[in-house]
N, C-alpha and C positions, 0 to 999 in steps of 0.2 A: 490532461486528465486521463487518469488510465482506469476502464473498468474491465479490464478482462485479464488475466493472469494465469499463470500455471505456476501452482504453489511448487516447492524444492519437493520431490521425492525423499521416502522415509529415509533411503540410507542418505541419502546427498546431507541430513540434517547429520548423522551423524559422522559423516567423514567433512564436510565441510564445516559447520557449524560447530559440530563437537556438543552437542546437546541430542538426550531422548528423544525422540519423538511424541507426539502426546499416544494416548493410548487408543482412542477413535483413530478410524478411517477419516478421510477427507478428499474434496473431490479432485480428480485428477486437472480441471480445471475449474476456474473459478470467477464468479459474475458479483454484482451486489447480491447481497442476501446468502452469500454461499458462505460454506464454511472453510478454514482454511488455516494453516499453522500460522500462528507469531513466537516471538522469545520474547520474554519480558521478565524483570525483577517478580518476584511470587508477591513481593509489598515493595514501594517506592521507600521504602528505608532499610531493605535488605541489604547486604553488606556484599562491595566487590567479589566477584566469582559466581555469586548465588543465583542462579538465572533457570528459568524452565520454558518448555515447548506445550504451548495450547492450539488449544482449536478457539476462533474466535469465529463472528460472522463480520463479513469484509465490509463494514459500512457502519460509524457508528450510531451504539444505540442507547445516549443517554438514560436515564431513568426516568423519565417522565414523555419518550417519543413513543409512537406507535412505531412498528415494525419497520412497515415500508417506507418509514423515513431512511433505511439503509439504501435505498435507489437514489438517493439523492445527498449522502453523507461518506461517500466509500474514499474520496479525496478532500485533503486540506488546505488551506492556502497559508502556505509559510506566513504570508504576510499580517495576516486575517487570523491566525489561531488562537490566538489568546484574547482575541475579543467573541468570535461568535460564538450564539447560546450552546450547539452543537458540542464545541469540541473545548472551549474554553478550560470548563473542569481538568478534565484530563492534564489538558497543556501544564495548568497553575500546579496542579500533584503530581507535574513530572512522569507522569505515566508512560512514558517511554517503550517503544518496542522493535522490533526486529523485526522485519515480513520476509522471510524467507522464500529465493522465487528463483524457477530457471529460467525463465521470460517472460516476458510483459506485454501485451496487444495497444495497439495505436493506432486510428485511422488516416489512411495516408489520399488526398486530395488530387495527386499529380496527374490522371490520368481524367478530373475530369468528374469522377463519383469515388465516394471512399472504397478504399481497399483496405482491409486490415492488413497489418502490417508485425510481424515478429521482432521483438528487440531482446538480444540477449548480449551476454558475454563474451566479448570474441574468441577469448581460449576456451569455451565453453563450461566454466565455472558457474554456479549459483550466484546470484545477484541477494543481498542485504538491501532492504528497504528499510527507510528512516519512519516510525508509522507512533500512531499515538494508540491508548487502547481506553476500553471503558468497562465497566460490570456493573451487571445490573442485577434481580430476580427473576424467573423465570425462561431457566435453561431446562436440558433436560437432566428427569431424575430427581427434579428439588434442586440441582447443582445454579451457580451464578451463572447467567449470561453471558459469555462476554465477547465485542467488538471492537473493529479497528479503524481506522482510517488509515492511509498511504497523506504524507503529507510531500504538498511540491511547489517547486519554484519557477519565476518565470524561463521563460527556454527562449525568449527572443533572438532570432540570430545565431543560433546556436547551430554548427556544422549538423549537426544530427536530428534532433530535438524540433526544431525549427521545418521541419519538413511535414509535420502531421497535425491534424486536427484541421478546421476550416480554414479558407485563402481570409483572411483581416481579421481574423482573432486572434488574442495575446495568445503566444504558445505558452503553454506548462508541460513540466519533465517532471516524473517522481523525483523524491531524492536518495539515491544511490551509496550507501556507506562503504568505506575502506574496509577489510574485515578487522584492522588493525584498529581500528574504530568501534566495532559493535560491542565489547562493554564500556569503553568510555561515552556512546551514547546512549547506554542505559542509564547511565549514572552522573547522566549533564545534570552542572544547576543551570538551572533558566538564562542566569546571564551569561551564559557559555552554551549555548544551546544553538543560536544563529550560525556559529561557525559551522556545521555539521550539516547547514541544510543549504551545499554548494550544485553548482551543477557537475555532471560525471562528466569526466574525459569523452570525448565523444571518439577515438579513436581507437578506446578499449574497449569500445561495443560493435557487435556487429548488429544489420537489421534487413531484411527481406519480407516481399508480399508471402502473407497466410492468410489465403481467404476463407471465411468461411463458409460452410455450408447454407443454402437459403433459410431454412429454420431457425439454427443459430444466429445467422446473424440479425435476425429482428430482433432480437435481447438487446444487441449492443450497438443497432445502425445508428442512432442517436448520439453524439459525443457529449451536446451539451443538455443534459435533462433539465427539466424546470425545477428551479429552486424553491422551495417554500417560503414562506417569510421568517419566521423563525430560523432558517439557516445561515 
């Protein structure tokens, strides 16, 4: 499960991704509830090429959840997506997105107590995140809502992967896209959708302790928050 991120920097979207950035600021890092850039199709029937850069908030937020269900919706489970209430919709309308990121936080066990932990790119490139997205009423200005999810898969035994979150829980990894990929997974049908949500090389990542400071890290010392039932 990954709740802490540092979304891509404005120019990094436009030399890496090759897309605007949205017109809002966004935080230079990012928790549940935060706001934060995706790409996505402008409509799930827009046509190849057609793609744009939003602010969404990093936790989805159906039409019918109260807010702070985004502390408990920011990750999805490959496995699980197209059945629970949460993320289902999306999944079934193809809502596909992009989470543009220069690294990802992880808590790492090894010493005993977690330590957060940095995971990036080893050549220090931008990492594409494989994510779903949702809109609702209720943004600002009269504008839509809109939110995401990071969706991911299991990481058991995985050189990398495998090294964080608690000692006898399943690991999970986000899932990581080729950029050679990020419009083809805009524009998966469903039944071509599973191939895309693979585990990343672990060799082409780098990762080291980043701890945080004692304030922040009571946001995020928890890895596994409590699920609601509806989730």
């Amino acid at each position: 499960m990954c709740a802490n991120y540092t979304p891509s920097a404005r120019d990094r979207l436009l030399e890496h991704f090759r897309i605007e950035p949205p017109p809002e600021d966004y935080a230079p890092e990012a928790f549940p509830g935060s706001l934060g850039p995706i790409i996505r199709r402008p409509d799930p029937k827009s046509p190849p090429g057609e793609m744009e850069a939003v602010n969404a908030c990093f936790g989805m937020l159906p039409y019918w959840a109260d807010p702070k269900l985004a502390r408990s919706t920011y990750n999805a489970r490959s496995e699980t997506v197209a059945t629970k209430p949460s993320f289902r919709h999306a999944w079934r309308h193809q809502q596909f997105c992009v989470i543009p990121v220069d690294s990802f936080y992880e808590p790492n066990y090894e010493t005993g107590t977690a330590v957060r932990w940095k995971i990036a790119h080893a050549d220090g490139q931008p990492l594409g995140l494989a994510g779903i997205w949702e809109s609702r009423s209720g943004g600002a200005d009269g504008r839509p809502l809109m939110s995401f999810s990071m969706l991911t898969v299991n990481a058991d035994g995985d050189p990398l992967m495998d090294r964080f979150h608690k000692p006898g829980d399943e690991k999970r990894s986000v899932v990581i896209l080729h950029p050679d990929d990020y419009e083809s997974w805009l524009h998966a049908p469903l039944e071509q959708a599973s191939r895309f949500l693979q585990r990343y090389p672990a060799h082409l990542l780098s990762a080291a302790p980043a701890p945080l400071h004692r304030a922040a890290s009571r946001a995020v010392r928890e890895d596994h928050p409590p699920e609601p039932s509806l989730f």
